[in-house]
Structures are given as structure tokens and as C-alpha cells.
Residue frames as qw, qx, qy, qz and C-alpha x, y, z in Angstrom:
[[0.000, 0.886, 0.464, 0.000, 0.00, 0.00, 0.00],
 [0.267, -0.780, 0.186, 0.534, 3.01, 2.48, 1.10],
 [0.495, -0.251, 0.528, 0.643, 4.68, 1.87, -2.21],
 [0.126, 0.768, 0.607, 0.163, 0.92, 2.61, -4.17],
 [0.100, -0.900, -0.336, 0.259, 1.02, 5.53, -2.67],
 [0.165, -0.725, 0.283, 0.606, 4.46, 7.11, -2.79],
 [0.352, 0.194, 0.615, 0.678, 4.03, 6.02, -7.28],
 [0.288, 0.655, 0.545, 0.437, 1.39, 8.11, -6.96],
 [0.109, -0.902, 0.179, 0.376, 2.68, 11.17, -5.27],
 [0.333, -0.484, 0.427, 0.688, 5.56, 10.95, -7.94],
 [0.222, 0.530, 0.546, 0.610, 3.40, 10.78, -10.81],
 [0.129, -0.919, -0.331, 0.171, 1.26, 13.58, -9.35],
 [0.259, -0.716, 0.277, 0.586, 4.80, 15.66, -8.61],
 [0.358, 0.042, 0.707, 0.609, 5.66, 14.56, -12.47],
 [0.010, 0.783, 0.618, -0.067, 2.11, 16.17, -13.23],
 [0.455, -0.746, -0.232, 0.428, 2.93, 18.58, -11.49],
 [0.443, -0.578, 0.351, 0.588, 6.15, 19.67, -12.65],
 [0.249, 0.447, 0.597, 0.618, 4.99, 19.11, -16.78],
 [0.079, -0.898, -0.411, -0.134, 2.19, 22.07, -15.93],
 [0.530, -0.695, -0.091, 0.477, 4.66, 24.09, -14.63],
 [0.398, -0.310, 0.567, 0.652, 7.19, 23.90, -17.20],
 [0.289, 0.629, 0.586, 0.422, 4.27, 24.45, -19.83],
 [0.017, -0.912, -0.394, 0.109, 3.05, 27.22, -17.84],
 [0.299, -0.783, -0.014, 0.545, 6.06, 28.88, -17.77],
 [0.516, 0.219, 0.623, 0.545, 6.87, 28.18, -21.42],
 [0.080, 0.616, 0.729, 0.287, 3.91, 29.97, -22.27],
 [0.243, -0.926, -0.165, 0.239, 4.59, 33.06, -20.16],
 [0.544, -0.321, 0.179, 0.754, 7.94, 33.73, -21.41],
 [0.091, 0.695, -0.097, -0.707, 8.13, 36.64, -23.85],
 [0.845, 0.515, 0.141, 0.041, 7.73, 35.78, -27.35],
 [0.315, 0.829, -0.452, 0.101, 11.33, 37.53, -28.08],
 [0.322, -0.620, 0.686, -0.205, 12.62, 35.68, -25.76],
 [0.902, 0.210, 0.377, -0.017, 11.18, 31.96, -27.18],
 [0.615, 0.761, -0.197, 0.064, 12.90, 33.17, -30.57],
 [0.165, 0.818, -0.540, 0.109, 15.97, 34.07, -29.07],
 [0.688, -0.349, 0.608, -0.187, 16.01, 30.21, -27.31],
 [0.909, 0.279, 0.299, 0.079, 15.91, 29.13, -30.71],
 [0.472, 0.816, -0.206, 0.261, 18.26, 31.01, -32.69],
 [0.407, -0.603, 0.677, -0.114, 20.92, 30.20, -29.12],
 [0.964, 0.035, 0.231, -0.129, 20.15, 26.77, -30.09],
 [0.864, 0.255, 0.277, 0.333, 22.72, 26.34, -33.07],
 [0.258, -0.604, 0.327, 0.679, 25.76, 28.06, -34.20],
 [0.002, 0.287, -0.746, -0.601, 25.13, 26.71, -37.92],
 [0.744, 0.424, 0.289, -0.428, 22.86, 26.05, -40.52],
 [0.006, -0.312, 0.604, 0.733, 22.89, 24.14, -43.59],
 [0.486, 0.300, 0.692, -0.441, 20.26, 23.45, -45.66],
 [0.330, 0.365, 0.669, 0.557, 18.03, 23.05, -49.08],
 [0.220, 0.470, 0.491, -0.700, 16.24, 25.72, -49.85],
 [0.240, 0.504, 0.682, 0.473, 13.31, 26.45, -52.53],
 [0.048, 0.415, 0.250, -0.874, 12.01, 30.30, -52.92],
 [0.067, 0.699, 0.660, 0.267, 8.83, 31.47, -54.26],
 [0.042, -0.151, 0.013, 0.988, 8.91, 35.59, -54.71],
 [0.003, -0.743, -0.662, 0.104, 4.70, 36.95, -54.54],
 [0.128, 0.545, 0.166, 0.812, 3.48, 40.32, -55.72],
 [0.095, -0.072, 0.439, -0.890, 1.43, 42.50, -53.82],
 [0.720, -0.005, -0.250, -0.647, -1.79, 40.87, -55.42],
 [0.696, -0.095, 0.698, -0.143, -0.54, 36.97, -54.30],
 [0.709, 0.573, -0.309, -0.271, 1.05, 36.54, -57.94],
 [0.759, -0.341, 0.279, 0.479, 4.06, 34.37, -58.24],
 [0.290, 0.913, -0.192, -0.214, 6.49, 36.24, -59.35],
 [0.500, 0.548, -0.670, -0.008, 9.76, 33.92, -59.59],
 [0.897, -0.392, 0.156, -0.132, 10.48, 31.01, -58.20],
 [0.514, 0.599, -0.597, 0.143, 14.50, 29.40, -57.54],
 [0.932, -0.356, -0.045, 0.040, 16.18, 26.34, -55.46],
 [0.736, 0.440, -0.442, 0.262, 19.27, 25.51, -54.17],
 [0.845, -0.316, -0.381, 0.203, 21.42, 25.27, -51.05],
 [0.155, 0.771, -0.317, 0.530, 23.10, 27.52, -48.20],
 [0.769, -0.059, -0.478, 0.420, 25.25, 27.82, -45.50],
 [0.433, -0.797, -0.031, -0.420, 24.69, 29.67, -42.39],
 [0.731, -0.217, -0.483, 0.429, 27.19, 30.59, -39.80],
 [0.087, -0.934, -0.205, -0.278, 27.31, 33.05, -37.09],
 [0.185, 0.759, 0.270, -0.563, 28.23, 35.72, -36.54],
 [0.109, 0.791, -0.223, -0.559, 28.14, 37.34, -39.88],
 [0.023, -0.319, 0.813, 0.486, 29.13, 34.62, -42.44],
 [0.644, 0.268, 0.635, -0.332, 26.91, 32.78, -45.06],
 [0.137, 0.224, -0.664, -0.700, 26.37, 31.18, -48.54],
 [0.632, 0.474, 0.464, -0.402, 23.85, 31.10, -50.99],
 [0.052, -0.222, 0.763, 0.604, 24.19, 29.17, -54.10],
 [0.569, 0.353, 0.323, -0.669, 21.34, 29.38, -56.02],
 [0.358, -0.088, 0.846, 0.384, 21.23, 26.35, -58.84],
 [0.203, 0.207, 0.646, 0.706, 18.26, 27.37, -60.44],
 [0.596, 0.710, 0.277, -0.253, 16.70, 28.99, -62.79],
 [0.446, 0.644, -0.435, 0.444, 20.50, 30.63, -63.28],
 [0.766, -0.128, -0.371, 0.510, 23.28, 29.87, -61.42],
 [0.111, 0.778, -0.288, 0.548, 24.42, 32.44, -58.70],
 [0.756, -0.050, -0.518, 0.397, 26.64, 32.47, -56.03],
 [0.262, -0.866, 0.084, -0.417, 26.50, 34.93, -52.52],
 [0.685, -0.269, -0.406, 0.541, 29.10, 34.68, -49.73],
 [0.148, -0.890, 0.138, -0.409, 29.20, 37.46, -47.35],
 [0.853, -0.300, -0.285, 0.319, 32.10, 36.83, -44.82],
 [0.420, -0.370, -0.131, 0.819, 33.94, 39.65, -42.44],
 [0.085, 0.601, 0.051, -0.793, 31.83, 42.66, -43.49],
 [0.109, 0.525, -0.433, -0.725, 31.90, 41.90, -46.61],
 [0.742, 0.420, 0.378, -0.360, 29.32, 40.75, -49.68],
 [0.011, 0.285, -0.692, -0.663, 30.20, 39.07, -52.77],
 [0.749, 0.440, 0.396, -0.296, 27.69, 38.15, -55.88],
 [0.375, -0.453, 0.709, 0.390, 28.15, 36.06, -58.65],
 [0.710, 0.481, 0.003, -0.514, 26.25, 36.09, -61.61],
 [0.692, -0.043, 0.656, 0.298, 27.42, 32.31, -63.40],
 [0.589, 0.682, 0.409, 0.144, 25.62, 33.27, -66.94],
 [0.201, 0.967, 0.141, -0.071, 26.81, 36.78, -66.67],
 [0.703, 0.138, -0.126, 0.686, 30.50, 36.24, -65.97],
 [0.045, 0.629, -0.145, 0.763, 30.20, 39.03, -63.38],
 [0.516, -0.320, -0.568, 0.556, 31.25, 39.71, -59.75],
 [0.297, -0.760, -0.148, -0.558, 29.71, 42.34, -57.33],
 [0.561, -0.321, -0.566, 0.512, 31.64, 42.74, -54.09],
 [0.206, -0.749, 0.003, -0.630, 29.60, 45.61, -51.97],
 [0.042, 0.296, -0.735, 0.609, 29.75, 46.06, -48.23],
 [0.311, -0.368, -0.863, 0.152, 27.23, 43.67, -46.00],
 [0.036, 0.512, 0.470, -0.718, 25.93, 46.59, -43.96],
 [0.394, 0.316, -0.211, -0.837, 24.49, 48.36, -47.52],
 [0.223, -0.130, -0.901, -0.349, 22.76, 44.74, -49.07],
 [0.416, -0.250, 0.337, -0.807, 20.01, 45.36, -46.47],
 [0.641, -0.193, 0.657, -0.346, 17.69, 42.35, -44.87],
 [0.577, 0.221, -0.735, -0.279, 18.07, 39.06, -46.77],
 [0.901, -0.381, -0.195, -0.071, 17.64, 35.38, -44.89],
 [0.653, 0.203, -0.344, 0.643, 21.60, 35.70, -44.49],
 [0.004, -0.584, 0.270, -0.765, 21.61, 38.85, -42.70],
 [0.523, -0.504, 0.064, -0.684, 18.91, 38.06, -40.75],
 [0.944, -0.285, -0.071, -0.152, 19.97, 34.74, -39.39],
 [0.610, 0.422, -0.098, 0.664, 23.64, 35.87, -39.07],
 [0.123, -0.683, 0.296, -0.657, 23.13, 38.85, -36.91],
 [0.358, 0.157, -0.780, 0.489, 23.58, 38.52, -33.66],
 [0.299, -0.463, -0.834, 0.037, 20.55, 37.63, -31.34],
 [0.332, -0.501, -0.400, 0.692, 21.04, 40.35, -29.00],
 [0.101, 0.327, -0.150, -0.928, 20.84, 43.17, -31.37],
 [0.216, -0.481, -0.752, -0.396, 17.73, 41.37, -33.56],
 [0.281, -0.606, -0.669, 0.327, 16.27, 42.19, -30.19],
 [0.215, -0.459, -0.001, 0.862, 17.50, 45.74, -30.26],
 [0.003, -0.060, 0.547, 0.835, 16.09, 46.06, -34.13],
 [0.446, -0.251, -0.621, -0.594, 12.80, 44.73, -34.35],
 [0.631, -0.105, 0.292, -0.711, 9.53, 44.40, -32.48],
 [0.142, 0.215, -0.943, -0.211, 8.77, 40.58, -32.11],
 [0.692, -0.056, 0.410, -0.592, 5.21, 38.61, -31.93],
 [0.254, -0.041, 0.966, -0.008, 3.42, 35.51, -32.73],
 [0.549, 0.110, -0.176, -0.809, 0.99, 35.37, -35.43],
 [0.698, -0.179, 0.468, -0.511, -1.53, 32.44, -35.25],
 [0.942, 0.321, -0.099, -0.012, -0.19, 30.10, -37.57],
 [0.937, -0.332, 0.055, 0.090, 3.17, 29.98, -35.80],
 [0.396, 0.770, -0.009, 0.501, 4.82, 32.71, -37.62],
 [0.413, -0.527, -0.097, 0.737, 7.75, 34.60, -35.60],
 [0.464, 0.704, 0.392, 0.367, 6.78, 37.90, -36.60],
 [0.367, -0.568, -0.034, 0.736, 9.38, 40.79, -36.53],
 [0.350, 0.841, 0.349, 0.218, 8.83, 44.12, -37.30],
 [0.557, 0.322, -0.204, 0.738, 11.74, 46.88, -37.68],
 [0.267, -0.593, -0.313, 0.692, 11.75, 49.42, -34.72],
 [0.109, -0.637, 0.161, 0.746, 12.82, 52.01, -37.36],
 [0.703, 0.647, 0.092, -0.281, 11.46, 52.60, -40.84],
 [0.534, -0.117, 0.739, 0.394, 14.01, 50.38, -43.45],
 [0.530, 0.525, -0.201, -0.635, 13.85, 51.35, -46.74],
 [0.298, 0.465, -0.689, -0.470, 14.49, 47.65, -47.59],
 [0.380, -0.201, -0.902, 0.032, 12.04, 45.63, -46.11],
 [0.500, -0.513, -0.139, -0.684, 8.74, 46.04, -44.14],
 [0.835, -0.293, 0.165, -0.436, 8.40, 42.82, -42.63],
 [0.389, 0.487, -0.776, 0.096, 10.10, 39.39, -41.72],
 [0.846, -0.279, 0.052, -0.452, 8.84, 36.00, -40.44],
 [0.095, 0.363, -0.927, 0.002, 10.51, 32.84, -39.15],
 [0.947, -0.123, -0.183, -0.235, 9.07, 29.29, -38.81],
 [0.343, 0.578, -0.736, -0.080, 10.17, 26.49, -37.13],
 [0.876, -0.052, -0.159, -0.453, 9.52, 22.88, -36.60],
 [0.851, -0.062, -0.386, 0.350, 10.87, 21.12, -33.51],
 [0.547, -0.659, 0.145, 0.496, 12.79, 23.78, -32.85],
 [0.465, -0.426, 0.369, 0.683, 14.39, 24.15, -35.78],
 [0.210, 0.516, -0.237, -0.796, 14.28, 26.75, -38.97],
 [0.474, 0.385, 0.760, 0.223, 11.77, 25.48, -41.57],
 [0.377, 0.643, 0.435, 0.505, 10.91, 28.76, -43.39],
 [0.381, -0.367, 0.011, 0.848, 11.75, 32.20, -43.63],
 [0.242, 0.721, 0.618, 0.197, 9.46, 35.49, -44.99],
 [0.172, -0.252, 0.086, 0.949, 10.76, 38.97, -46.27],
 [0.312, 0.829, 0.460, 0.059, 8.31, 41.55, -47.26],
 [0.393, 0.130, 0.240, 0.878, 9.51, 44.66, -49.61],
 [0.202, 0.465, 0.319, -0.801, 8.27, 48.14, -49.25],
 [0.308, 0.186, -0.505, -0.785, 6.60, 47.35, -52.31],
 [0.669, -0.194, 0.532, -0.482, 4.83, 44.60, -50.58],
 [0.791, 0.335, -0.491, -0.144, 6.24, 41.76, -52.88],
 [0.765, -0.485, 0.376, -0.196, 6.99, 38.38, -50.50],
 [0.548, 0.427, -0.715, -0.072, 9.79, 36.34, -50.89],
 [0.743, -0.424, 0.353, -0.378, 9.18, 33.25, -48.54],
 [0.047, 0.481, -0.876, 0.001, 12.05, 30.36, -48.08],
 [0.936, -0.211, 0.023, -0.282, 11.20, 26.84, -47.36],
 [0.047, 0.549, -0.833, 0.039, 14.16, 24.84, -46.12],
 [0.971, -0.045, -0.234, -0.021, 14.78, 20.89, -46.53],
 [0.805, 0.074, -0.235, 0.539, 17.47, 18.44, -45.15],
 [0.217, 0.845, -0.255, 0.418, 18.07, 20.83, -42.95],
 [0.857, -0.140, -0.371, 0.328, 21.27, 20.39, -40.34],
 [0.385, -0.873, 0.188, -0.232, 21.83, 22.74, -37.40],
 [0.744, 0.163, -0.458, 0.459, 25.11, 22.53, -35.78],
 [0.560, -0.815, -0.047, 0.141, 26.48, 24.00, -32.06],
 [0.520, -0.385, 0.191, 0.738, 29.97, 24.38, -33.80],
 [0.291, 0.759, -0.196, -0.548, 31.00, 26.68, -36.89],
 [0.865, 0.490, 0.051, 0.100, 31.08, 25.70, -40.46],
 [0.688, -0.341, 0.218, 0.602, 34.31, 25.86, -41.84],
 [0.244, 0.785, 0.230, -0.522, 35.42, 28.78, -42.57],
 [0.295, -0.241, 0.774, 0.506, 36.56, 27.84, -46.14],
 [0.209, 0.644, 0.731, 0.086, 33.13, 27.90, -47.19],
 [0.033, 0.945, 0.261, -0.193, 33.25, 31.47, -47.14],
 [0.368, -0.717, 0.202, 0.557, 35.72, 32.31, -49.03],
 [0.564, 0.703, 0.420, -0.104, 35.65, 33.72, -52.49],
 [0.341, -0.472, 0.451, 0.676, 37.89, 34.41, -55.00],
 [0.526, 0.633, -0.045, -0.566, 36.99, 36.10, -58.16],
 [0.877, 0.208, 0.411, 0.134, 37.10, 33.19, -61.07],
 [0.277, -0.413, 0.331, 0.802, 39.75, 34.51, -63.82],
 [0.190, 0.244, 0.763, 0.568, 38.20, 36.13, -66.82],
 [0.120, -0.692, -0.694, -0.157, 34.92, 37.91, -65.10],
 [0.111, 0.531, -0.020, 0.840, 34.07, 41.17, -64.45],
 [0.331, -0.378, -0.733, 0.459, 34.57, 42.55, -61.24],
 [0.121, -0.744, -0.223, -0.618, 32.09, 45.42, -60.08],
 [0.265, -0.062, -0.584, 0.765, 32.60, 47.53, -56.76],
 [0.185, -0.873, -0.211, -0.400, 29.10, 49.23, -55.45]]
């Protein structure tokens, strides 16, 4: 009978102690949920498909391919189709690669304004500092800029488990560009940083903005 009893005071306390840990889940700040994910991992890599919407809910383009996400500040984005291009931004600095065009673009990172790189690249603390953060009812992290951005209105994360499944940029023109990541593979260390490094191919034209 004593042993009855004391399984069910420890389920009860187990009970107990789940309601607790929900309740407080549920109380924390929404910024602060985000920022438990985005602590989570030091690295991303992943597939990704994009799908670019007018302002009516047209499609406007649609491209696939595969990037690499490390913080702070580093990331590639090879884009495999329609056309080939290639982004790496690493130490301040932005490069684009136009395959077809046989042209390079190396501008500074702080002028490219909000992309999925930037934004998943910066550094938690100061996201906080930039944008206003809620929870729209379909599970949307939704962050809006403190300060008016001429290059973006709006920005949404997703994520499932815990971890990044999609990613939404609105333009002050109110055209959506909205990620969808596969296969994707979080990491707690850094990529190597060999991935980010870029060296103009011989033969192409380089451009400076």
C-alpha cells in the first residue's frame, strides 16, 4: 500500500512539474522563445526552394538551391536554379556572382540590407534591439523593424521542432519572398570557414558598389 502511494505522489509531482514547465513556457516573452531558438545552433545548412509573390498573391519567380549559415556574420547562398548564382558574405563583406553573366559584385554587407543571411547571421542580441517581435496564429515569428528600413517592411521565421523550416521577407513594395528549407542540419559548432571564401574566377568582371 506504502509503495501505491508514494508512485502516486511521484506521478502527481511529475504532473505537477509538466504544468509548470508548460506554464512557464507559455509566459515567457515571445522575443525571448525566438531568441532560445536562434541560441540553439551556431550553424545552418540546408536546401532551400524560394517562391517571390506580388502585392496581389502573384508568383512572381520562383529558384532552389542550397546555403550555409554561420554566425556571426558569415553565409552562402548558391542558387542552382533557374540561373546559377553564387552569394558569400564573410567579415563585413558581400560578394555576388552572376554564373551566366561572368560578373562579380563585391559591396559592403551593412548596404545589401535584410536578406535570410543577414537576418539569421546577426547577432541575437541586437535582432532584439532592431525589431519588435510577436506571434501570429499560424506559428509565424513575426518581426517588425523598430525604425522605418527602406528595404524591407516585414520578416517571419518558422520552425519545426525547434528548428528553422521557413523564412518570410516583405519589400516596401509589398512583394513576398518566402524560403522553405529541406534536409536541414543545425550545428552547435561553426562551419568551416573555407566555405566562405571567395575568390573572383579569372576572366569575369569585377564590379565595386
Amino acid at each position: 500500500m506504502f509503495i501505491m502511494q508514494r508512485r502516486a505522489c511521484l506521478a502527481i509531482n511529475a504532473l505537477l512539474f509538466i504544468c509548470v514547465i508548460n506554464i512557464y513556457a507559455a509566459a515567457l516573452p515571445v522575443a525571448n522563445q525566438l531568441a532560445s531558438y536562434l541560441n540553439r545552433y551556431v550553424s545552418y545548412s540546408a536546401n532551400f526552394s524560394q517562391v517571390t509573390y506580388s502585392a496581389q498573391g502573384a508568383v512572381m519567380q520562383r529558384s532552389q538551391g542550397r546555403m550555409w549559415l554561420s554566425r556571426p556574420g558569415r553565409f552562402r547562398w548558391e542558387v542552382t536554379a533557374p540561373r546559377k548564382q553564387l552569394i558569400i558574405a564573410n567579415q563585413g563583406v558581400l560578394w555576388v556572382y552572376d554564373v551566366d553573366l561572368a560578373q562579380v559584385t563585391q559591396q559592403n554587407l551593412s548596404r545589401q540590407g535584410l536578406t535570410p543571411g543577414v537576418l539569421l547571421t546577426t547577432p541575437v542580441a541586437q535582432l532584439a534591439q532592431q525589431f519588435n517581435v510577436s506571434m501570429s496564429a499560424d506559428g509565424w515569428f513575426q518581426l517588425q523593424p523598430r525604425q522605418s528600413d527602406a528595404n524591407f517592411t516585414a520578416a517571419a521565421l518558422k520552425f519545426n521542432q525547434g528548428v528553422l523550416s521557413a523564412i518570410r521577407i516583405v519589400n516596401p513594395l509589398g512583394q513576398t519572398s518566402e524560403f522553405t528549407l529541406q534536409q536541414v542540419q543545425p550545428s552547435s559548432k561553426p562551419l568551416s570557414n573555407e566555405l566562405f571564401q571567395f575568390k573572383p574566377p579569372p576572366g569575369v568582371d569585377v564590379l565595386t558598389d
